[in-house]
C-alpha positions in Angstrom: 110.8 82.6 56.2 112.1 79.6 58.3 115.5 79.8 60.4 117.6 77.9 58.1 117.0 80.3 54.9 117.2 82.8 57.1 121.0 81.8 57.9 121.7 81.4 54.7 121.2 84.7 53.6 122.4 85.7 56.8 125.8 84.9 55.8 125.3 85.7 52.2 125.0 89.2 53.4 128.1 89.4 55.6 129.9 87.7 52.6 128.1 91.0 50.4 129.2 93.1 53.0 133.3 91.7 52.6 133.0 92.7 48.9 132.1 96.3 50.0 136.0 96.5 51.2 139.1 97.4 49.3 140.8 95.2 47.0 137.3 95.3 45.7 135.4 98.3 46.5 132.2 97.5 45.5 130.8 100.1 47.7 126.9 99.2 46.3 127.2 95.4 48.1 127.5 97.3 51.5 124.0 99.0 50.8 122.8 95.5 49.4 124.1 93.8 52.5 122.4 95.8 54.6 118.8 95.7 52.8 119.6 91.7 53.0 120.3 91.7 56.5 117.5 94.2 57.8 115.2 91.7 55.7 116.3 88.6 57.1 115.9 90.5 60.6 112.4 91.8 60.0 110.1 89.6 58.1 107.6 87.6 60.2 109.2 89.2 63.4 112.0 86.6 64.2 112.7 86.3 68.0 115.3 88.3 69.7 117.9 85.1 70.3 116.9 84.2 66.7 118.2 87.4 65.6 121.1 87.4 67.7 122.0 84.4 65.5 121.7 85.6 62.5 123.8 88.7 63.2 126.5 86.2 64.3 126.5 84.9 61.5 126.4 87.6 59.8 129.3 88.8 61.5 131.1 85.6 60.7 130.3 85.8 56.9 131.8 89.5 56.9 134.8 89.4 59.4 136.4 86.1 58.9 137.1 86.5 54.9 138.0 90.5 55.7 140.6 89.4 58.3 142.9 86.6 57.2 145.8 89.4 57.7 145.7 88.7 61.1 147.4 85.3 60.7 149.9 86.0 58.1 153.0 84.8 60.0 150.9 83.7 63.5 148.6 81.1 62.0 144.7 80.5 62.0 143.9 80.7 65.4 144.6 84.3 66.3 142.4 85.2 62.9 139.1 83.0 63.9 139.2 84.3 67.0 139.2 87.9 66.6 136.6 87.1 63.6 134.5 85.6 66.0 134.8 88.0 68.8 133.9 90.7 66.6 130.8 88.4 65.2 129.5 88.3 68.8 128.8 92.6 68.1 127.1 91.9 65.6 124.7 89.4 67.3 124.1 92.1 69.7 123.1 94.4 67.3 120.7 91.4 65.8 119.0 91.5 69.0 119.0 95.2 69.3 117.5 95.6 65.6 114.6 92.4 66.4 113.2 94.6 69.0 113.8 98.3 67.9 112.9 97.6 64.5 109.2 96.6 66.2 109.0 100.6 66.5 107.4 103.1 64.1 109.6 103.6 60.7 112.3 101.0 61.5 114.9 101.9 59.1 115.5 104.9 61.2 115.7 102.3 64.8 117.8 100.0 62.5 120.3 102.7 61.9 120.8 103.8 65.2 121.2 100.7 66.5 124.0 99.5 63.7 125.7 103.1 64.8 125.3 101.9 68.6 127.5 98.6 68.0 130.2 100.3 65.8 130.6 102.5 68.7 130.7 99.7 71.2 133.1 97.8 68.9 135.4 100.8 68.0 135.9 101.6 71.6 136.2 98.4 73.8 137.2 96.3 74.7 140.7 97.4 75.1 140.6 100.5 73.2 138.5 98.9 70.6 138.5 97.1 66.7 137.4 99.9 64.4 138.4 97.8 61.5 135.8 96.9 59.1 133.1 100.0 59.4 131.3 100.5 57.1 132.2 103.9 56.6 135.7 102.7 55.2 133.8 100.8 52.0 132.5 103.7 50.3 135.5 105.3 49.5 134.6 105.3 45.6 130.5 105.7 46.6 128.7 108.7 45.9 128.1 108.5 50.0 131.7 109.7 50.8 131.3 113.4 50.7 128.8 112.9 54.0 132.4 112.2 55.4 133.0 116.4 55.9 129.5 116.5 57.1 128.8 114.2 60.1 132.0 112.1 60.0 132.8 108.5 59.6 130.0 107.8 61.3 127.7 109.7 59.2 128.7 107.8 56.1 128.2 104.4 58.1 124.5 105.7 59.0 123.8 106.6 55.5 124.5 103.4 54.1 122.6 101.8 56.8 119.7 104.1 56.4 119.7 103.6 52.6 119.7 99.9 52.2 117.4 99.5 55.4 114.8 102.1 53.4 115.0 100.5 50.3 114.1 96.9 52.1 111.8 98.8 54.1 109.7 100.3 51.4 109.2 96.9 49.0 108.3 95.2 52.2 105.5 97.5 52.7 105.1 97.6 48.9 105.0 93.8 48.9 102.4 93.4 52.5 100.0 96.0 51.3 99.7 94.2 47.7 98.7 91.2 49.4 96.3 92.9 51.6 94.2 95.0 49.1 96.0 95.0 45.8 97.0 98.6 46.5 100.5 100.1 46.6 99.4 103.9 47.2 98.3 103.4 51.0 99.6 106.2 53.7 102.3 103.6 55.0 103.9 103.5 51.7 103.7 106.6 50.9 105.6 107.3 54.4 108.5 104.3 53.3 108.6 106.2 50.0 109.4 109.4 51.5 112.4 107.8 53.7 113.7 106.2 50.7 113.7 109.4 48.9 115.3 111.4 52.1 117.6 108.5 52.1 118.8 109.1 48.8 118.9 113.1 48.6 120.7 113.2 51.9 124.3 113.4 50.3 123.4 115.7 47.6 122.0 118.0 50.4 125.2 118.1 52.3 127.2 118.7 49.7 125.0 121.8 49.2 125.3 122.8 52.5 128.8 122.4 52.1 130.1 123.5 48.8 133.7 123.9 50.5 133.6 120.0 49.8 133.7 120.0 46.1 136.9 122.5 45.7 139.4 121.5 48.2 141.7 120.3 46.2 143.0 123.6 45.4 144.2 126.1 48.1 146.1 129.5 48.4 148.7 127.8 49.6 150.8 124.4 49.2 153.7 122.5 49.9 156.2 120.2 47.9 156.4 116.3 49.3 158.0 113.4 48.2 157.1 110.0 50.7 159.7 107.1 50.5 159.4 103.4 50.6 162.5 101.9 51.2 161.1 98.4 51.4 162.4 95.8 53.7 165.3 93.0 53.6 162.6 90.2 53.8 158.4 89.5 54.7 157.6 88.5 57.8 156.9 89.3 61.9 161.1 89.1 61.5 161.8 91.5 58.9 163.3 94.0 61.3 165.9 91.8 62.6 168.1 93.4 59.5 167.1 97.1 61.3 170.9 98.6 59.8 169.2 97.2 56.1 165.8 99.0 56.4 166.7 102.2 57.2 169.9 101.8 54.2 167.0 101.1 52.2 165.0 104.3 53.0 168.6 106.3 53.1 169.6 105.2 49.5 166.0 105.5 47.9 166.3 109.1 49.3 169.6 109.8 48.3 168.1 108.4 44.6 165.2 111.4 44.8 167.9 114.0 45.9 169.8 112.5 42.2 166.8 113.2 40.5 166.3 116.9 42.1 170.1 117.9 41.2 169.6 116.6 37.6 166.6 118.5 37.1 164.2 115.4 36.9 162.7 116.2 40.1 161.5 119.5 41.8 163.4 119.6 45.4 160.4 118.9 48.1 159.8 121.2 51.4 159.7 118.0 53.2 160.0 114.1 53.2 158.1 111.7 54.4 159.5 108.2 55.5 157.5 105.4 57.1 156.9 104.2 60.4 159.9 102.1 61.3 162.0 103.4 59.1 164.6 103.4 62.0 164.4 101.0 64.0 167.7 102.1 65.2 166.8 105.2 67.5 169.1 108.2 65.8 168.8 109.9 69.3 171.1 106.9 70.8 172.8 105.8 67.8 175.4 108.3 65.9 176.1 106.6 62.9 172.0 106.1 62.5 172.1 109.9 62.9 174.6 110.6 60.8 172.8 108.7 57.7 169.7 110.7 58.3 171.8 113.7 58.4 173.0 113.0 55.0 170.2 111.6 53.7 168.5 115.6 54.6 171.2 117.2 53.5 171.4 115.6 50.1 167.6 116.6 49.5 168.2 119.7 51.2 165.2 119.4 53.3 164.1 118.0 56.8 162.5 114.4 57.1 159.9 112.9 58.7 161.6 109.7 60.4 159.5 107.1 61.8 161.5 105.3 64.3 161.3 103.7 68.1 163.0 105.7 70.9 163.3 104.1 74.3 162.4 105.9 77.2 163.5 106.8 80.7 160.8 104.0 82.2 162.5 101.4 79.7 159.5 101.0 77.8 159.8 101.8 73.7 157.4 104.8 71.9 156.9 104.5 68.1 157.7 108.3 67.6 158.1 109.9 64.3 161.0 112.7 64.5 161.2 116.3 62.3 165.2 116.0 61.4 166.6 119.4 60.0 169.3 119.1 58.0 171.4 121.9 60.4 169.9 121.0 63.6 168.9 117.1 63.6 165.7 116.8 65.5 163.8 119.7 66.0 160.0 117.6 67.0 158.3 114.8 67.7 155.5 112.9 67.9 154.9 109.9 70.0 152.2 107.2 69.1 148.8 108.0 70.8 147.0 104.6 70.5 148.8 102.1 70.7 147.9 98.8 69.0 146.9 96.0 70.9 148.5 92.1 70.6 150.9 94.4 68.4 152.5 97.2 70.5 151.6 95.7 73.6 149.2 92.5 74.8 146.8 92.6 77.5 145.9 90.0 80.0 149.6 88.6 78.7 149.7 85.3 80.8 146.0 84.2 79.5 147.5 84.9 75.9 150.4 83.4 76.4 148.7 80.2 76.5 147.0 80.0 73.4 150.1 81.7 70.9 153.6 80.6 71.3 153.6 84.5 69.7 152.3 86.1 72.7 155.6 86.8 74.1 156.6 89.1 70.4 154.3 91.6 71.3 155.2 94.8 73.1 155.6 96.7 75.5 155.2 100.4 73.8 154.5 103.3 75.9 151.3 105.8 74.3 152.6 109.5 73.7 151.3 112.5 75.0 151.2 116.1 74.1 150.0 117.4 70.5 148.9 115.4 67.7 150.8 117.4 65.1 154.6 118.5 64.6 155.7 122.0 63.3 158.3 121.1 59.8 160.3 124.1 59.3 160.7 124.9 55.3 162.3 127.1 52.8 159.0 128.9 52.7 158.1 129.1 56.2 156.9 126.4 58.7 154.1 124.0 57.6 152.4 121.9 60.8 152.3 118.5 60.0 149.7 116.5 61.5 150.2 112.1 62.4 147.7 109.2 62.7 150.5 106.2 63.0 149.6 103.1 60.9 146.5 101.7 63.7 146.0 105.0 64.6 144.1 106.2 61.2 141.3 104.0 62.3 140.0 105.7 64.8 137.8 108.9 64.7 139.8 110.8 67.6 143.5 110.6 65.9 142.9 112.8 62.9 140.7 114.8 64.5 142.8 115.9 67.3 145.6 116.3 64.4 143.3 119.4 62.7 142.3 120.1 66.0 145.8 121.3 67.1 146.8 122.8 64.0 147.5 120.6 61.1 147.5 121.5 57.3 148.1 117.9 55.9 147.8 114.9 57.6 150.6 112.2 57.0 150.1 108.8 58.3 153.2 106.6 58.2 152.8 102.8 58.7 154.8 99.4 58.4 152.7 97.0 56.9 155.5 94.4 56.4 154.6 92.1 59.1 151.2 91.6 57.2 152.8 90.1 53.9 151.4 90.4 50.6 147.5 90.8 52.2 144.6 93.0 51.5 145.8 94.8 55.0 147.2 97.7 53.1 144.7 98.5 50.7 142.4 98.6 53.5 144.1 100.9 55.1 144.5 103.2 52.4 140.7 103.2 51.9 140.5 104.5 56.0 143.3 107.7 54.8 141.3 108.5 51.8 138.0 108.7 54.2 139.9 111.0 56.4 141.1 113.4 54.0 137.3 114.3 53.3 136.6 114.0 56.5 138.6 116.8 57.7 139.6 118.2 54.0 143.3 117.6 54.4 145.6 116.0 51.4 146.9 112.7 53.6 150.1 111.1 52.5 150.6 107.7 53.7 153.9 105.9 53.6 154.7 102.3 54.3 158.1 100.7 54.6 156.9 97.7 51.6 153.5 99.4 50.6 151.1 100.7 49.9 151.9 104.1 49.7 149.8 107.1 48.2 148.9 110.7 48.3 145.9 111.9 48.7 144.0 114.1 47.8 141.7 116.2 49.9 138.2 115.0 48.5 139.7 111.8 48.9 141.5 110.8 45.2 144.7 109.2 44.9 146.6 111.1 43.7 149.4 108.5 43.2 149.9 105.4 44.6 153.0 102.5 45.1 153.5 98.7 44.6 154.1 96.2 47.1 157.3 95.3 47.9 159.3 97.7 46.0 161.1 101.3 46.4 159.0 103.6 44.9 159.3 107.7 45.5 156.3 109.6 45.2 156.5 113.2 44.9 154.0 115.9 44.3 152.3 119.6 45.4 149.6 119.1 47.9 147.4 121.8 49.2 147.3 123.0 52.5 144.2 124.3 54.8 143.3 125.3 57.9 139.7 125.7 58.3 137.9 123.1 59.9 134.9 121.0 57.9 131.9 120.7 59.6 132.3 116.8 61.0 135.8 118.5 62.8 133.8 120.8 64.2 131.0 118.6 65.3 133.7 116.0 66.6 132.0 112.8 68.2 128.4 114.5 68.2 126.8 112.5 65.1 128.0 109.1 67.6 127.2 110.3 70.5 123.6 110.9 69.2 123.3 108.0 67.3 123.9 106.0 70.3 121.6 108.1 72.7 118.8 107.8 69.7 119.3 104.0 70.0 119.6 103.4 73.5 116.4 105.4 74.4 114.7 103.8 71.2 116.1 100.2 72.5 114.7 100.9 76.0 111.3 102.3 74.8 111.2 98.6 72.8 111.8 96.7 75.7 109.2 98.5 77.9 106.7 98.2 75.3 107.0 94.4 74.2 107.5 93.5 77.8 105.0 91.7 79.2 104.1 91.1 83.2 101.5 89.4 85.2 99.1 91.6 87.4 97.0 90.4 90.6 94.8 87.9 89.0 98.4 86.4 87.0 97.2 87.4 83.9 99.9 88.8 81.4 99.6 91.7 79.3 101.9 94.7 78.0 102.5 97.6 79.2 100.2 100.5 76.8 97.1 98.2 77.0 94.4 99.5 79.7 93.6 96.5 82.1 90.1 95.6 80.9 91.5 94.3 78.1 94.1 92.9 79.3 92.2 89.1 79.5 92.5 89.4 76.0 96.1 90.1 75.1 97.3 87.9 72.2 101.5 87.1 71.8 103.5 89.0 69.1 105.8 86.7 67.3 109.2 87.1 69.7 107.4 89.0 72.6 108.8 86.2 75.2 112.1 86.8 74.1 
């Protein structure tokens, strides 16, 4: 295979990979993408800078069709450049995979070394990109339930495990044809096996885990309705009307509490508005308070309020506030990861140079303290756990939610800035993940969409337009044991990326070649009288 096919399919798999993701879904092209990619990085033993190019481009293919949301209302640049970044992982982990893959059974090298860069690229630089894991395609894919097993990354392995084995076994299929005319050799009756393994996998941890296939129902539940006020206009100005957005979110509440006194409508235990909801802090403003007040009191229940309260240090915190009807705010919870470019920009004079928007990002403060708030009810108290819009993308957030209590996760975000993009839907697929992840019902609502409830094996249970109130109201079950990927936390990573540093080091040791005394070179595992006759592998100089 010569380097320009191999480009070509190259990016025809990071393209495959793109129509893995939501508004598509097709889960299957991730597993194809990946079986295209591991081929392209495989056959005839390409050299380690060729397959840093080919992940590249890879990358590009994938990232720069998934991410035109970035430049909604900024323009191109900010877009191609992220895209690109974020392509430059990916041709580390082409390198990685040309030498690990030279191991015994690949697909499993190949894996761990796909897990290694999601983990480098989720976690830095600043704080890291998570967007665009693979785990958060297969959201309708019989691969999901592996979620409550060994996490997100779990799912991400499985898929790269799976298409990497299927390539893996009709290469050997295909090589030992050629050779003898045979397809029942010992190698490929090893590939078969993986394949197989590969496949069973998810079917074996649901079996472990039969708590998986019923958590939809639960001894006990709670009554939620999540508004979406919408917004006065699109746009990274749309909260210059701040009085407008939270009259929007007052009066579409004020419409459910209609609905509840005419009998159209049970009466929720709680209500769920979006992040930015009030962008007029009700701590600092009384007639902000007082229309949150009666926005409760007309429901006759406490509200979730998703609004920015500025600090003693003068820097903002997007917080989300419990408000009782009788007591006004009773908790709160401040953003833990704050977004980057967004919430606050790093290096900000470098920036500034390159976006006339530099200076609209920022300057947001991360919270401290517990990842979940306590709502009090009719029925008793019911602990409320928040990811905040970036936040859901990130293993930690949810996890330290459940891990501090919570019974339902609720993740409110503001996806107006983003336009009428694929952002949202996106998104949505990350909550979904989560709620079998950690078997929680997740409701998500955004100030103009998309917002949903789901359910805890990761359904929608009901879901919003775009750019338009909507109220959506339901019983979702609560829990409070933990899955097994909550209780395993960041273990599946962590191994994953030990696995595929060791394996990458054992690779490098055993393809290296040096020169002895008498300058001739040979590799490491071969005994020094035969070193004078040591022949190149194809990409050993690399």
């Amino acid at each position: 295979m010569d380097w320009a096919a191999r480009t070509v399919l190259s990016a025809v798999a990071g393209v495959l990979m793109y129509g893995a993701f939501p508004p598509r879904s097709w889960w299957f092209c991730a597993v194809i993408s990946i079986a295209l990619l591991y081929m392209v990085l495989t056959i005839g033993r390409p050299r380690v800078r060729t397959g840093a190019w080919l992940g590249f481009v890879f990358g590009l293919g994938f990232f720069v069709p998934l991410l035109p949301w970035i430049g909604e209302y900024v323009g191109p640049l900010p877009w191609l450049a992220l895209a690109t970044v974020l392509a430059v992982y990916q041709a580390l982990f082409g390198a990685i995979a040309v030498l690990t893959t030279r191991l015994p059974c690949p697909p499993i090298w190949f894996t761990a070394s796909w897990l290694l860069v999601e983990a480098l690229r989720s976690g830095f630089p600043f704080g890291g990109f998570p967007w665009g894991r693979v785990a958060f395609s297969q959201v309708d894919g019989p691969l999901l339930p592996l979620a409550s097993v060994f996490g997100a990354p779990g799912v991400s392995g499985a898929v790269a495990l799976f298409g990497s084995g299927v390539a893996w076994l009709v290469a050997v299929l295909i090589h030992a044809y050629r050779a003898d005319g045979r397809t029942d050799g010992p190698g490929i009756r090893v590939a078969a096996f993986a394949v197989v393994v590969a496949l069973l996998a998810p079917m074996a941890a649901i079996a472990l885990t039969p708590a998986t296939l019923d958590r939809n129902v639960s001894s006990s539940s709670t009554k939620i309705a999540a508004i979406q006020g919408n917004v006065p206009r699109l746009g990274l100005e749309f909260n210059a009307q701040r009085r407008a957005v939270l009259d929007n979110h007052v009066r579409t509440t004020f419409a459910l509490a209609q609905a509840v006194n005419t009998g159209r409508a049970e009466r929720p235990d709680m209500v769920f508005w979006p992040e930015n909801a009030s962008d007029i802090s009700p701590l600092d403003n009384s007639d902000a308070a007082a229309e949150i007040t009666a926005a409760s009191v007309a429901v006759g229940a406490p509200i979730l309020v998703g609004t920015l309260l500025r600090n003693g240090d003068g820097r903002p915190t997007n917080t989300v506030l419990v408000w009782d009807q009788q007591r006004g705010p009773v908790d709160r919870y401040d953003k833990h990861i704050v977004q980057p470019f967004g919430e606050y920009l790093p290096w900000r004079p470098f920036f500034r140079m390159f976006s006339s928007y530099a200076d609209l990002a920022g300057n947001f403060r991360p919270g401290e303290g517990r990842s979940a708030v306590t709502v009090p009810t009719a029925s008793g108290t019911v602990d409320v756990g928040i990811a905040t819009c970036w936040e859901v993308a990130f293993d930690r957030a949810a996890r330290d939610a459940v891990d501090d209590g919570a019974q339902i996760l609720f993740v409110p975000t503001n996806n107006a800035t983003f336009g009428r993009s694929t952002m949202t839907y996106q998104q949505l697929a990350m909550s979904q993940l989560r709620a079998v992840e950690h078997g929680r019902a997740v409701v998500v609502a955004a100030t103009s969409g998309v917002s949903a409830l789901v359910e805890p094996d990761g359904t929608v249970a009901s879901q919003s337009g775009i750019f338009r109130p909507a109220i959506l109201a339901s019983r979702l079950p609560l829990h409070e044991g933990k899955t097994m990927a909550t209780r395993l936390g960041a273990w599946p990573q962590a191994v994953a990326v030990i696995v595929a540093l060791v394996g990458l080091l054992f690779a490098i040791g055993w393809r290296t070649r040096f020169t002895v005394g008498n300058g001739v070179v040979r590799r490491p595992h071969e005994d020094a009288h035969t070193a004078s006759g040591t022949k190149e592998l194809d990409g050993s100089g690399d």
